[in-house]
SERO-4910 file (N, C-alpha, C, O; in steps of 0.05 Angstrom, whole numbers):
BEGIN
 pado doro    nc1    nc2    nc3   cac1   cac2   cac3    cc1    cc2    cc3    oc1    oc2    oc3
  Unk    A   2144   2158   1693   2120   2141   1689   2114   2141   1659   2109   2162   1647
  Unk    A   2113   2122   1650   2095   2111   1622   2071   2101   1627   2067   2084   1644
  Unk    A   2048   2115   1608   2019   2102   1616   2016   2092   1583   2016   2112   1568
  Unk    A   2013   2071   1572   2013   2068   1541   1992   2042   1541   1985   2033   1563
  Unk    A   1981   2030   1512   1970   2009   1511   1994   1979   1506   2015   1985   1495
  Unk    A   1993   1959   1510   2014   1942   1507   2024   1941   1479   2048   1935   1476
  Unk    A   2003   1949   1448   2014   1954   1424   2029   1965   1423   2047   1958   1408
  Unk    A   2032   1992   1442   2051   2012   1441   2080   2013   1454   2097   2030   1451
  Unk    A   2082   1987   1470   2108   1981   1484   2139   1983   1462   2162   1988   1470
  Unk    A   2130   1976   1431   2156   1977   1425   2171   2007   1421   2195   2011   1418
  Unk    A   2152   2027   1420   2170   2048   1416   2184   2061   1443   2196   2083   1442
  Unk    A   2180   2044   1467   2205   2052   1493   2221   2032   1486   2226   2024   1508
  Unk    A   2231   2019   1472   2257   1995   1472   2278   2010   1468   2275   2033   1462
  Unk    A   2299   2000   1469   2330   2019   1475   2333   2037   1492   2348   2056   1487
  Unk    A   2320   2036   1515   2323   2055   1537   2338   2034   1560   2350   2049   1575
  Unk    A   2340   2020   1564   2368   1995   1575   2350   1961   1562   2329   1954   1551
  Unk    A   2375   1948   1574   2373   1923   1569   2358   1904   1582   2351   1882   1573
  Unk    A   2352   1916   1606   2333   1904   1623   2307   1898   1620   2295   1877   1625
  Unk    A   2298   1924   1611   2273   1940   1605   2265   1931   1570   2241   1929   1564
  Unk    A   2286   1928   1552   2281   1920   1526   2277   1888   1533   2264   1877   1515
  Unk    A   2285   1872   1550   2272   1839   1547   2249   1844   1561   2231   1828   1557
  Unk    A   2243   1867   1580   2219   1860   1607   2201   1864   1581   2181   1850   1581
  Unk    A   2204   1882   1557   2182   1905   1546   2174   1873   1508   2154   1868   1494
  Unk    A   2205   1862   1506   2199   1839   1484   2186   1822   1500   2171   1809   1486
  Unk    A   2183   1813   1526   2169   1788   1543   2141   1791   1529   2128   1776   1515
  Unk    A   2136   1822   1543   2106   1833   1539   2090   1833   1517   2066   1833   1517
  Unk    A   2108   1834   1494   2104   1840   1469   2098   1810   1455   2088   1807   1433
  Unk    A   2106   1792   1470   2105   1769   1453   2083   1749   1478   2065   1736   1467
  Unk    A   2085   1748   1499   2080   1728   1509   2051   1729   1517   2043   1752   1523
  Unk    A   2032   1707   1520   2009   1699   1527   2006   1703   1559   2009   1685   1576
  Unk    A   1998   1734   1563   2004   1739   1604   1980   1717   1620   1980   1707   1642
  Unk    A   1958   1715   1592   1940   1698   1612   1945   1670   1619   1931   1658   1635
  Unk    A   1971   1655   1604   1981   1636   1611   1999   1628   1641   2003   1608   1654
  Unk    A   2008   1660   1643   2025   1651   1671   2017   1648   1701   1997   1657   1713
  Unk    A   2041   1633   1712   2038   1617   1726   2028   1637   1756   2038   1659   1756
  Unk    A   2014   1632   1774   2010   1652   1806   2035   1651   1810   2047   1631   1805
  Unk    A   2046   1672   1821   2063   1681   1836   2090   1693   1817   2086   1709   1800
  Unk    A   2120   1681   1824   2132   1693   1809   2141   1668   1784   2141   1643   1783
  Unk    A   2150   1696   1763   2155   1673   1737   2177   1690   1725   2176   1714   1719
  Unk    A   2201   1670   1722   2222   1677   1716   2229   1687   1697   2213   1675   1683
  Unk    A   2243   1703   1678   2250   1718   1658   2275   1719   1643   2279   1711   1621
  Unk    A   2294   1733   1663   2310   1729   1670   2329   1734   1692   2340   1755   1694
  Unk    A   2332   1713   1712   2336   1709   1734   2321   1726   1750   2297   1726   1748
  Unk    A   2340   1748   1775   2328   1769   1785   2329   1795   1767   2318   1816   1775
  Unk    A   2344   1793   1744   2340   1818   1731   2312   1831   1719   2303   1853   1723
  Unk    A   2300   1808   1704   2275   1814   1703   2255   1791   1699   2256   1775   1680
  Unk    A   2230   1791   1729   2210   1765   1721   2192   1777   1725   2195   1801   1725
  Unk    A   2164   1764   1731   2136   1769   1728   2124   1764   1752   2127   1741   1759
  Unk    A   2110   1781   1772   2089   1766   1788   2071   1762   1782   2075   1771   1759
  Unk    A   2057   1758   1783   2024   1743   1778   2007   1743   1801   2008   1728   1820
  Unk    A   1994   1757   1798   1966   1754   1830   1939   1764   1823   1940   1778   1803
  Unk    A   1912   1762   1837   1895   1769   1842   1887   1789   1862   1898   1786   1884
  Unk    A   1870   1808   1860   1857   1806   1886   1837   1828   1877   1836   1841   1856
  Unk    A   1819   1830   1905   1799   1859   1901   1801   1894   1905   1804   1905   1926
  Unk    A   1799   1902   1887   1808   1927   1895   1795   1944   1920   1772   1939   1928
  Unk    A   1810   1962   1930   1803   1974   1958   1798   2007   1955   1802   2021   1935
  Unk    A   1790   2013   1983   1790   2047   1983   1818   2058   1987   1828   2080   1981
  Unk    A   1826   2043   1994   1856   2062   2012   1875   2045   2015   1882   2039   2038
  Unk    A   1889   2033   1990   1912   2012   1991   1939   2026   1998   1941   2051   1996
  Unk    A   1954   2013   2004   1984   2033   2007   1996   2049   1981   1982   2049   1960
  Unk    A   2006   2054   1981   2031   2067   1964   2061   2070   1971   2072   2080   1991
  Unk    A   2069   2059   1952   2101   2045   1952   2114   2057   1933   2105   2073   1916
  Unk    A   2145   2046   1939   2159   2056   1915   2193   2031   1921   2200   2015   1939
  Unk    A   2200   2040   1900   2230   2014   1899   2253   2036   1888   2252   2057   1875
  Unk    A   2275   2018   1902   2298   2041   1903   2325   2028   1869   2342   2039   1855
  Unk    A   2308   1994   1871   2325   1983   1854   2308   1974   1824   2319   1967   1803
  Unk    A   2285   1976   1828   2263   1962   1806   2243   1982   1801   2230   1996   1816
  Unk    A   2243   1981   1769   2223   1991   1749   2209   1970   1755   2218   1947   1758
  Unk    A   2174   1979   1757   2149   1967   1762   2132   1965   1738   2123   1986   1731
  Unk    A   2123   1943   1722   2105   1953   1699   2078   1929   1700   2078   1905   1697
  Unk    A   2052   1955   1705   2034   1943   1715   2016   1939   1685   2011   1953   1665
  Unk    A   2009   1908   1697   1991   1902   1665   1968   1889   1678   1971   1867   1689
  Unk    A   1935   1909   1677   1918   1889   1678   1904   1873   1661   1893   1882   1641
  Unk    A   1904   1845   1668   1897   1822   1645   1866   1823   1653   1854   1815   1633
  Unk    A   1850   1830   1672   1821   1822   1672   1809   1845   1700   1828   1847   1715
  Unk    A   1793   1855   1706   1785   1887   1715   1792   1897   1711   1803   1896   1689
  Unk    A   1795   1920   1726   1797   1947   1728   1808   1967   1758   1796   1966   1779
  Unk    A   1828   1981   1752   1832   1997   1780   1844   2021   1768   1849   2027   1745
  Unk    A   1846   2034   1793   1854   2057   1794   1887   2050   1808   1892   2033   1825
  Unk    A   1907   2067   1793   1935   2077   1805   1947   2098   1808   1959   2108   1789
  Unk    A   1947   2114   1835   1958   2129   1830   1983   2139   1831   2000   2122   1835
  Unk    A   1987   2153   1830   2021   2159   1832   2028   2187   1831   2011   2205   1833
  Unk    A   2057   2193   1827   2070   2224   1843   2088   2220   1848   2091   2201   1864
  Unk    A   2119   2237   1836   2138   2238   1852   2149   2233   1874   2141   2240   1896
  Unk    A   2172   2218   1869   2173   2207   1913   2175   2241   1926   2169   2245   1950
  Unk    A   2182   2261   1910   2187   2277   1919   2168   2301   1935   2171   2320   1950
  Unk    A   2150   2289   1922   2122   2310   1935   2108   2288   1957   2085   2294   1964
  Unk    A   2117   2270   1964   2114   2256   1988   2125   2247   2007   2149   2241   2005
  Unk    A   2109   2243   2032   2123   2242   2060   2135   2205   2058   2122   2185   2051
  Unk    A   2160   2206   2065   2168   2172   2065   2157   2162   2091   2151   2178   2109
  Unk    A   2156   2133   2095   2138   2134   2131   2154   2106   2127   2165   2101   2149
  Unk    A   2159   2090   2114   2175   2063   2119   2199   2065   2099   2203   2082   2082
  Unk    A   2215   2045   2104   2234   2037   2087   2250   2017   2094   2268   2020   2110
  Unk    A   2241   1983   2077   2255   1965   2076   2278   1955   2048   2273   1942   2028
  Unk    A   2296   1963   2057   2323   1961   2035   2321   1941   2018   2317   1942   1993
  Unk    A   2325   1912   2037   2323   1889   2036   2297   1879   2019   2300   1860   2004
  Unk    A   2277   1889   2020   2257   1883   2007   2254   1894   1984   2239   1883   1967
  Unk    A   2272   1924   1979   2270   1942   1963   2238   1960   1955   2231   1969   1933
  Unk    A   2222   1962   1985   2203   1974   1992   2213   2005   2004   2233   2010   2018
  Unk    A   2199   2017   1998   2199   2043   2016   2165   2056   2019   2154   2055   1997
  Unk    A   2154   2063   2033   2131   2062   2043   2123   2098   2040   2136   2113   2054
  Unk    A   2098   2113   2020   2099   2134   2022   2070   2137   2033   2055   2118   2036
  Unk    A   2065   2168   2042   2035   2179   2041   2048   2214   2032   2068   2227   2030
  Unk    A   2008   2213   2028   2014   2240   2015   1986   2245   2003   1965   2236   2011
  Unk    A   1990   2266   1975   1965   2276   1956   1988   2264   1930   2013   2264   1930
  Unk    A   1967   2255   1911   1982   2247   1883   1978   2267   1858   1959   2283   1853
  Unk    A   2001   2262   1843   1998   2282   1813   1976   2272   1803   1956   2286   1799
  Unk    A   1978   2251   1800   1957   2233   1772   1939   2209   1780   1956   2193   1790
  Unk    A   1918   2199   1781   1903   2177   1783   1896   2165   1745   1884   2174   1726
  Unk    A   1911   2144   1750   1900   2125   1727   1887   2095   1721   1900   2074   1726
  Unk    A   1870   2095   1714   1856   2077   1706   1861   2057   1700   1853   2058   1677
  Unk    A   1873   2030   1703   1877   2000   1679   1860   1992   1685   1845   1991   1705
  Unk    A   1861   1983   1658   1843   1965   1635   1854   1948   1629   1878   1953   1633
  Unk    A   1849   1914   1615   1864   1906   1598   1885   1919   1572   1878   1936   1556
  Unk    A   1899   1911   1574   1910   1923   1552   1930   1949   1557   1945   1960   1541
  Unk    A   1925   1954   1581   1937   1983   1593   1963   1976   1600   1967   1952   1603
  Unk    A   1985   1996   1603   2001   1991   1613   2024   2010   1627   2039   2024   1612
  Unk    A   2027   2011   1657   2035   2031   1668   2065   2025   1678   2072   2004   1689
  Unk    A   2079   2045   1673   2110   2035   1679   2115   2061   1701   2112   2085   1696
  Unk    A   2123   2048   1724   2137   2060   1748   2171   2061   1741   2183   2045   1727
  Unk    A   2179   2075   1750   2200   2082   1750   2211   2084   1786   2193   2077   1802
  Unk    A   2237   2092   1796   2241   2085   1820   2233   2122   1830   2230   2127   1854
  Unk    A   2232   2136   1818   2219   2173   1831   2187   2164   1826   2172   2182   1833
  Unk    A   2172   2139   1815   2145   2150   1815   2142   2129   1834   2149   2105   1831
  Unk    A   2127   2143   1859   2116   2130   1887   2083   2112   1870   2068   2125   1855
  Unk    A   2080   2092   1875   2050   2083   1872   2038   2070   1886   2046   2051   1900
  Unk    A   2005   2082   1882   1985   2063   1901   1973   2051   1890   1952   2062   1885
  Unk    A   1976   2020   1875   1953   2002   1857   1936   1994   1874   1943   1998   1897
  Unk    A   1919   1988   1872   1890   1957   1884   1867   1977   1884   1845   1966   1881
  Unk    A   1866   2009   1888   1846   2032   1882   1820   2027   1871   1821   2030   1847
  Unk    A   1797   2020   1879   1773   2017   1869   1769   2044   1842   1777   2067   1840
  Unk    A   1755   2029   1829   1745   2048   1806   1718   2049   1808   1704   2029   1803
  Unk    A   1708   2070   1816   1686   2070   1813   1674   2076   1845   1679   2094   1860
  Unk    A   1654   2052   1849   1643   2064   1876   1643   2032   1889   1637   2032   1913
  Unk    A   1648   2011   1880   1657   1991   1883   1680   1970   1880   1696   1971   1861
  Unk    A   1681   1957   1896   1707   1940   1892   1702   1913   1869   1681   1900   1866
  Unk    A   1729   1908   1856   1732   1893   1831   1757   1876   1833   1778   1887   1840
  Unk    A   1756   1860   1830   1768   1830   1821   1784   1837   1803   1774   1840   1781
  Unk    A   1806   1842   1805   1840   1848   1778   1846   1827   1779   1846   1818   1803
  Unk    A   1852   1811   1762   1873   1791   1749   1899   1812   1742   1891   1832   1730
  Unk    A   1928   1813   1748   1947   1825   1743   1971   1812   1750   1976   1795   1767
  Unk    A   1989   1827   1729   2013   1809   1731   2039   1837   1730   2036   1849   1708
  Unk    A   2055   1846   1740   2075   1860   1749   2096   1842   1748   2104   1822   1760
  Unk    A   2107   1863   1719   2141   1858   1711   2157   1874   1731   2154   1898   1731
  Unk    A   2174   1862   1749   2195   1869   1770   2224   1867   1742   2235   1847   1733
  Unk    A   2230   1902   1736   2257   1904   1723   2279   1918   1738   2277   1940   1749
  Unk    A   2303   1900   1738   2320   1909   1754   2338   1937   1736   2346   1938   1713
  Unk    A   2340   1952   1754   2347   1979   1738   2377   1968   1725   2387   1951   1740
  Unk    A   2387   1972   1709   2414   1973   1696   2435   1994   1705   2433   2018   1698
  Unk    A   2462   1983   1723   2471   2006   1729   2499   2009   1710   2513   2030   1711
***
């Protein structure tokens, strides 16, 4: 896991090739311009989703067996947590989707903000949409899907 501000994205570059265009996309591009849903990058190696929604008490927690996750919120605020797949119980797993489904207790709860930026890896299990606070909030967010480099 990387928790950094988006200024700070260029000092992970050269850690693969995937991750150095997902990490120059970020570095250069206008996120509040893109489009709902997915936005291409390059091909399936690395694009962008784009979505809304309100944050909750008790969202799932996931993890991917083929994709680095890098969460950027453009407008609220939530909580993510996360934890080793390894200190958690697996309860689903779709290949095909490249979902696998955890529960458990987490290492770390973090905060995004604009400007924040959290990089999953395929060992860190996460639960995004987490209310901050004592109420639920409206995220604007957009999640770079990077295909790992083998």
């Amino acid at each position: 896991m990387i928790f950094c501000k988006l200024k700070a994205l260029d000092r992970y570059q050269d850690l693969s090739h995937n991750l150095d265009t997902a990490l120059h996309f970020l570095m250069e591009a206008d996120l509040n311009m893109l489009a709902m849903g997915r936005n291409v990058i390059d091909g399936d190696a690395v694009y962008v989703n784009r979505f809304d929604y309100d944050t909750v008490a008790v969202p799932i927690t996931e993890g991917h067996l083929r994709y680095i996750d890098i969460h950027v919120v453009l407008d609220g605020e939530e909580v993510v947590a996360v934890s080793d797949t390894t200190m958690l119980t697996e309860i689903e797993r779709k290949e095909d989707e490249d979902y696998i489904g955890f529960q458990g207790k987490f290492q770390s709860l973090n905060t995004l903000r604009p400007e924040d930026v959290l990089i999953c890896f395929p060992e860190d299990a996460h639960s995004p949409k987490r209310i901050c606070g004592t109420s639920s909030c409206h995220v604007k967010k957009a999640v770079v899907k990077v295909l790992i480099n083998k």
